[in-house]
NULOGU-832081 format. One record per residue (C-alpha): residue number from 1; x, y, z. Coordinates in pm, 1 decimal, always signed. Example, Ala and Ser with C-alpha at 12.3 -4.5 7.8 and 13.67 -1.06 7.14 Angstrom:
<tinus>
TINU   nr         u         v         w
TINU    1   +1230.0    -450.0    +780.0
TINU    2   +1367.0    -106.0    +714.0
</tinus>
This chain:
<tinus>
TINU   nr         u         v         w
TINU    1   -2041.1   +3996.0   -3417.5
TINU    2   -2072.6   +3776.4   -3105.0
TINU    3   -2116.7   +3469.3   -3192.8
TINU    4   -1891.8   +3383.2   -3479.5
TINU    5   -2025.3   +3024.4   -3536.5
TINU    6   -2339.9   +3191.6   -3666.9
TINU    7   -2417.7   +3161.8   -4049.2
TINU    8   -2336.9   +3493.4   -4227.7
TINU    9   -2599.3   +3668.8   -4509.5
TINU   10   -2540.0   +4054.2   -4657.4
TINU   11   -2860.9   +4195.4   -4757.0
TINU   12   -2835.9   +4494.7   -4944.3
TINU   13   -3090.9   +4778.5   -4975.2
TINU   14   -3203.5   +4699.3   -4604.6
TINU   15   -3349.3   +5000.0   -4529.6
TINU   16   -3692.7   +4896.9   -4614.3
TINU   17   -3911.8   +4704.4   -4840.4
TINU   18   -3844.9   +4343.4   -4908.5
TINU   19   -3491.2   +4429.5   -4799.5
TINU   20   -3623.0   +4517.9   -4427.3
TINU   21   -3843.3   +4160.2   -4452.9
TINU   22   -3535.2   +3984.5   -4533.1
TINU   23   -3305.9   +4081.3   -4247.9
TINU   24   -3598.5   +4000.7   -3998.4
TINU   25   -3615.7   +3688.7   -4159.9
TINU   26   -3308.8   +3603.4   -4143.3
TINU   27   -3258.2   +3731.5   -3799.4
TINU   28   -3540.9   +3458.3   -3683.3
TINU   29   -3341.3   +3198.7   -3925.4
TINU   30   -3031.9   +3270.2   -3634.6
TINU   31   -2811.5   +3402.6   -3911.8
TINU   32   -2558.2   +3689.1   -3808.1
TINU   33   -2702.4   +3965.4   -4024.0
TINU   34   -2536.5   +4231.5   -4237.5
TINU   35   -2784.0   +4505.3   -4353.5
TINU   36   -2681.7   +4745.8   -4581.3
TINU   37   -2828.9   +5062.4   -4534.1
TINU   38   -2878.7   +5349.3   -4812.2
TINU   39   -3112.8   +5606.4   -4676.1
TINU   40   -3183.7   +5572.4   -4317.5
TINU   41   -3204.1   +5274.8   -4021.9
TINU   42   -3500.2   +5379.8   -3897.3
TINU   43   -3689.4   +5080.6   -4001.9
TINU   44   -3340.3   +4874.3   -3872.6
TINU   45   -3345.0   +5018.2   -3521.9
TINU   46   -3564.3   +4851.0   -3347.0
TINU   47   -3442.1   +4504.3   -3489.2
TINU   48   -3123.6   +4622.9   -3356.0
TINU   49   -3179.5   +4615.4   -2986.6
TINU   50   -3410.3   +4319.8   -2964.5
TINU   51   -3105.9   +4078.9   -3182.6
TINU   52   -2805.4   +4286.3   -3051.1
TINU   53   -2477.0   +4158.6   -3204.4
TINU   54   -2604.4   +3960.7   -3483.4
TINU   55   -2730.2   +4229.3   -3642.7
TINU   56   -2481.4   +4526.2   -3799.9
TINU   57   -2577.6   +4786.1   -4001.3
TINU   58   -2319.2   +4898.9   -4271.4
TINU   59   -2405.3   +5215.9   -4462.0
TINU   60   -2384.7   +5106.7   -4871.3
TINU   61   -2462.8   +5271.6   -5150.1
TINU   62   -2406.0   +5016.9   -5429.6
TINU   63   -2342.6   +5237.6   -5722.3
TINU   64   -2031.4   +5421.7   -5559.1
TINU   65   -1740.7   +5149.6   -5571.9
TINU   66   -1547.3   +5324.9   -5300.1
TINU   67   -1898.2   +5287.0   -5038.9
TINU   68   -1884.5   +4897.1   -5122.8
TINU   69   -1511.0   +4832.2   -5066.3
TINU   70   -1587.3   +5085.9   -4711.0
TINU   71   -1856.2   +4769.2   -4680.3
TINU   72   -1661.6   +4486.1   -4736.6
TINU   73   -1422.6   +4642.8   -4505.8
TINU   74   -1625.6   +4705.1   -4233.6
TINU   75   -1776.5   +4385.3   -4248.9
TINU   76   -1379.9   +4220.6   -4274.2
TINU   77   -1405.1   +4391.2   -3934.5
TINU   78   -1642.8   +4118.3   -3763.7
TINU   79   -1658.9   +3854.7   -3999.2
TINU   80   -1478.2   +3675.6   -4208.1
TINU   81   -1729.4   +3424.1   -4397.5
TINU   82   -2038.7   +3507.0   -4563.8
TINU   83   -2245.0   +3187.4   -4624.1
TINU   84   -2516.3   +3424.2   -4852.0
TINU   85   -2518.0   +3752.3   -5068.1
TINU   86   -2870.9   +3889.4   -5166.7
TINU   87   -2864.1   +4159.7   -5368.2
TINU   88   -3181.8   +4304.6   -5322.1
TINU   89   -3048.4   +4705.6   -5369.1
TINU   90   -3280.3   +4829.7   -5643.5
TINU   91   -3475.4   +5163.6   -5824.4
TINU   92   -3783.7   +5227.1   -6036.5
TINU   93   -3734.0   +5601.4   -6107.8
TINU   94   -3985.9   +5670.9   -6437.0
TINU   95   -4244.0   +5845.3   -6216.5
TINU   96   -4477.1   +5786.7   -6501.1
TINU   97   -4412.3   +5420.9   -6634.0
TINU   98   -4614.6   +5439.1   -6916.2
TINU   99   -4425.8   +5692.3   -7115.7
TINU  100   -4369.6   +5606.4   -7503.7
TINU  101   -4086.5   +5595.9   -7665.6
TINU  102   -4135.4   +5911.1   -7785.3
TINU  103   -4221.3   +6059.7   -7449.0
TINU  104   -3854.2   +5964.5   -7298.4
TINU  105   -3631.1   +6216.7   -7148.3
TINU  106   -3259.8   +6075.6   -7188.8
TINU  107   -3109.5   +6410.4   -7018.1
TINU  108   -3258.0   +6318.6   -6666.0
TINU  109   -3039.3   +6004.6   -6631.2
TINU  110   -3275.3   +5802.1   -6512.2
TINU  111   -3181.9   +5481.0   -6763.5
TINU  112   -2830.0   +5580.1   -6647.0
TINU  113   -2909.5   +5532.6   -6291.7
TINU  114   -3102.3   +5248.8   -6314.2
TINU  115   -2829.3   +5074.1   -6463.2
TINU  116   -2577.9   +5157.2   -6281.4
TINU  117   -2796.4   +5032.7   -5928.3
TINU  118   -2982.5   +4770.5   -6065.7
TINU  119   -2737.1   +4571.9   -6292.8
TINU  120   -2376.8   +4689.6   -6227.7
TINU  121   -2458.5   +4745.2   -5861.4
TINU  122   -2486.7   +4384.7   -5779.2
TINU  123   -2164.7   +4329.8   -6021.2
TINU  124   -1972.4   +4582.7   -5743.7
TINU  125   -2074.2   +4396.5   -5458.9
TINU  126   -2036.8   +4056.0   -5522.6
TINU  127   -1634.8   +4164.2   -5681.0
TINU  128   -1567.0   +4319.5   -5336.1
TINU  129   -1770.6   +4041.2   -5090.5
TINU  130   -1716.8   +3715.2   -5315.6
TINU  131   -1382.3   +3648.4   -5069.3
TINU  132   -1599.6   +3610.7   -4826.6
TINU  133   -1833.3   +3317.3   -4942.9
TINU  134   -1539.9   +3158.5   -5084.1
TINU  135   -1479.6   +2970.1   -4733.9
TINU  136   -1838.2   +2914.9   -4659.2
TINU  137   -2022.2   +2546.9   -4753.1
TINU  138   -2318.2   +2713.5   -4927.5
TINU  139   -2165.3   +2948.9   -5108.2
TINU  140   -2486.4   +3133.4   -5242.4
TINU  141   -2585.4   +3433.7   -5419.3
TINU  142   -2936.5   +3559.2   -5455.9
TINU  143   -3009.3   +3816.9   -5695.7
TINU  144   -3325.7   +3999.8   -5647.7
TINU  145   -3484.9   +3997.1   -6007.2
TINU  146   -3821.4   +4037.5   -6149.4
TINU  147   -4052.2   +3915.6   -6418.0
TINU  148   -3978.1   +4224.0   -6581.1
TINU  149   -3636.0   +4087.3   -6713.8
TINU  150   -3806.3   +3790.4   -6889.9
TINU  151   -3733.6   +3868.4   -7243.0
TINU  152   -3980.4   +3559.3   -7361.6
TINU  153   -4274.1   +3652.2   -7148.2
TINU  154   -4218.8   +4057.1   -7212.7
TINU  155   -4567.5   +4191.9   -7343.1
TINU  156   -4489.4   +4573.4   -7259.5
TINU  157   -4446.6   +4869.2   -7456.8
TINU  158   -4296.0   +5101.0   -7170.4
TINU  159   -4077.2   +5053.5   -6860.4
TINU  160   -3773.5   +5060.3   -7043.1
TINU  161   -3535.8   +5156.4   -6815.6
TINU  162   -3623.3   +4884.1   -6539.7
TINU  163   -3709.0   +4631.9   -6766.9
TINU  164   -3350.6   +4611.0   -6926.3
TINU  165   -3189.5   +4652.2   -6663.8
TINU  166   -3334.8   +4350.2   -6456.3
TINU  167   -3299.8   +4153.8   -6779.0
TINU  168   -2911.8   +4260.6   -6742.9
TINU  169   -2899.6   +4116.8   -6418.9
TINU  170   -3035.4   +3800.5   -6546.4
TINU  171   -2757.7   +3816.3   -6797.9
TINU  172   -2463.0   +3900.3   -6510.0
TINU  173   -2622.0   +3613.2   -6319.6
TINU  174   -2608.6   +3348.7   -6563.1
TINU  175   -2261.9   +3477.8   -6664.3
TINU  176   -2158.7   +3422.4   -6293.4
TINU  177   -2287.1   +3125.5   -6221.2
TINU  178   -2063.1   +2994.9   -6563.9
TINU  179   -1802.6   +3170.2   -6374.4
TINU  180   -1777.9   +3046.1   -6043.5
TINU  181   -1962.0   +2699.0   -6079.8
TINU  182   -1593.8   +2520.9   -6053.2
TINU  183   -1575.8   +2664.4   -5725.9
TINU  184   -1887.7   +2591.0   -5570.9
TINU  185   -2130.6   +2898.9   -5606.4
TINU  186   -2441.0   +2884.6   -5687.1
TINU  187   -2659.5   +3221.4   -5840.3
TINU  188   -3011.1   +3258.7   -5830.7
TINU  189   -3238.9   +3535.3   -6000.6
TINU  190   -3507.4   +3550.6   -5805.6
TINU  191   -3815.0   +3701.5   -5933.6
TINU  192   -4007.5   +3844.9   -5553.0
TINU  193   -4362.6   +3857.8   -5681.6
TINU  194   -4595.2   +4182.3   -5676.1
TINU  195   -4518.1   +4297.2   -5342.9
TINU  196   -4718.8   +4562.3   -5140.5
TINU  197   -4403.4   +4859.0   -5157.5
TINU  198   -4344.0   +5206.3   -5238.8
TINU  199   -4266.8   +5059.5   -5596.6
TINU  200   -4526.7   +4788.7   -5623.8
TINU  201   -4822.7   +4988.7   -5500.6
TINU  202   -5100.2   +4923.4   -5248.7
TINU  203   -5289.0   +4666.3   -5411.2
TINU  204   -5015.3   +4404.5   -5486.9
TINU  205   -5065.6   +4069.4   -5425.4
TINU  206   -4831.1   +3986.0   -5175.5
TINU  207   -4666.4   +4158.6   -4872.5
TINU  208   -4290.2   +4202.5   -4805.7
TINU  209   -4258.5   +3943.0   -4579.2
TINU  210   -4488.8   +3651.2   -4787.2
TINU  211   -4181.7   +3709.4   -5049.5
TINU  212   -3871.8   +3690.4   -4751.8
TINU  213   -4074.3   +3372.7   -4648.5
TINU  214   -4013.8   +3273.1   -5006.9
TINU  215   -3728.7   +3350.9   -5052.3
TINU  216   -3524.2   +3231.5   -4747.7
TINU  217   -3711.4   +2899.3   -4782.9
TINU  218   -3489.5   +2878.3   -5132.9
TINU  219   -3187.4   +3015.7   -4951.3
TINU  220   -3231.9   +2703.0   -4699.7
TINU  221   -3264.2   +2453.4   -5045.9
TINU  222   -2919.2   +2186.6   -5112.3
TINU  223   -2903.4   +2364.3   -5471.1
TINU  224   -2713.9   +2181.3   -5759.1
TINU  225   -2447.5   +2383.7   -5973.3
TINU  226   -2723.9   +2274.3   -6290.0
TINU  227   -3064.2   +2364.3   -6101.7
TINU  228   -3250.7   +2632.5   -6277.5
TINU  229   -3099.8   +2990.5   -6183.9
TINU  230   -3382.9   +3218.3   -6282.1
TINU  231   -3698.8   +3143.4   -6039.5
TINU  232   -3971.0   +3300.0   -5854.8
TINU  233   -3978.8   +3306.0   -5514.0
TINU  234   -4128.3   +2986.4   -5492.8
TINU  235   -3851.6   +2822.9   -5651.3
TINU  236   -4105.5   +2816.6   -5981.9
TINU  237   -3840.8   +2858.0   -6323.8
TINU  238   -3919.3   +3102.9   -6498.6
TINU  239   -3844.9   +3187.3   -6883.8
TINU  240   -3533.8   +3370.3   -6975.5
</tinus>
């Protein structure tokens, strides 16, 4: 990075998405931007040449542990303060959603992998890049959630897989915030809204970038250690 006065985000899952909305956003917020990048910069390339050097691209796949320390390393490499972590890295795999219980195939792994991205991915990151906010005055983590994990407003019958697994991340995140509240951190589970995506469909209500709007509007808040930690993206509580 150039200009190492700049405030420093990672944004995970980059490549496109919400993830792709976030590091433009945050690219017109003048924050040196590290997008992590599973399947391809495609979407990241263009970005690339009009904001030059505050914008890297770090290849990250956040269920293999030796791909995230590669990341923190490479990141070591040009900065050494992150002000914000958003873990926004995340799968839907049930093609079919509305499968019954008895209709569940546990040999495919799919409630294996959606673990292992969705809750224990964000756990991998934050272990290897949590030096790096440790220096920084906001200190902030942003976990990209849904109203999926709410366990008091859950009316489904299906979408087992994602459903636990974002509530797990509501757990880790409440868990974290006990954690590192004495030094500073603050944790938010942020619940995105129905976005227009590959995984929210075509008629959702809201487009990719409506929700980075959102969301680095919250990122930009003075947030108190006791300040509700599981919100949508218009800082709205919602319940666990």
């Amino acid at each position: 990075m150039a200009d190492r006065m700049k405030k420093g985000v990672l944004v995970t899952g980059a490549d496109a998405g919400l993830g792709l909305s976030l590091v433009k956003r945050f690219l017109q917020g003048e924050f040196a931007v590290f997008a992590g990048i599973y399947h391809s910069d495609a979407g990241l390339n263009g970005l690339a040449g009009e904001y030059g050097d505050s914008l890297a691209l770090i290849p990250l796949d956040v269920a293999d542990m030796d791909s995230v320390r590669e990341a923190a390393r490479q990141v070591a490499e040009r900065i050494s303060t992150l002000d914000i972590v958003i873990n926004n890295a995340g799968i839907h795999l049930v093609k079919n959603p509305s499968q019954s219980l008895e209709q569940l195939d546990f040999e495919n792994q799919q409630f294996q992998q959606t673990m292992d991205v969705n809750a224990f991915g964000p756990l991998r990151v934050l272990q290897q890049f949590q030096p790096f906010l440790e220096n920084s005055e906001r200190k902030l983590i942003i976990n990209i959630s849904s109203e999926a994990g709410s366990i008091a407003d859950c009316q489904r019958e299906n979408q087992f897989a994602y459903c636990m697994s974002k509530a797990a991340l509501n757990m880790q995140s409440k868990i974290l915030q006990n954690y590192l509240r004495p030094r500073g951190f603050k944790v938010l589970a942020v619940h995105p809204g129905w976005m227009r995506t590959n995984m929210g469909g075509p008629h959702a209500a809201i487009s990719p970038d409506e929700s980075a709007e959102g969301i680095f509007q919250l990122a930009m808040r003075e947030w108190k250690a006791d300040d509700p930690i599981y919100v949508d993206c218009q800082g709205v509580p919602l319940p666990w």
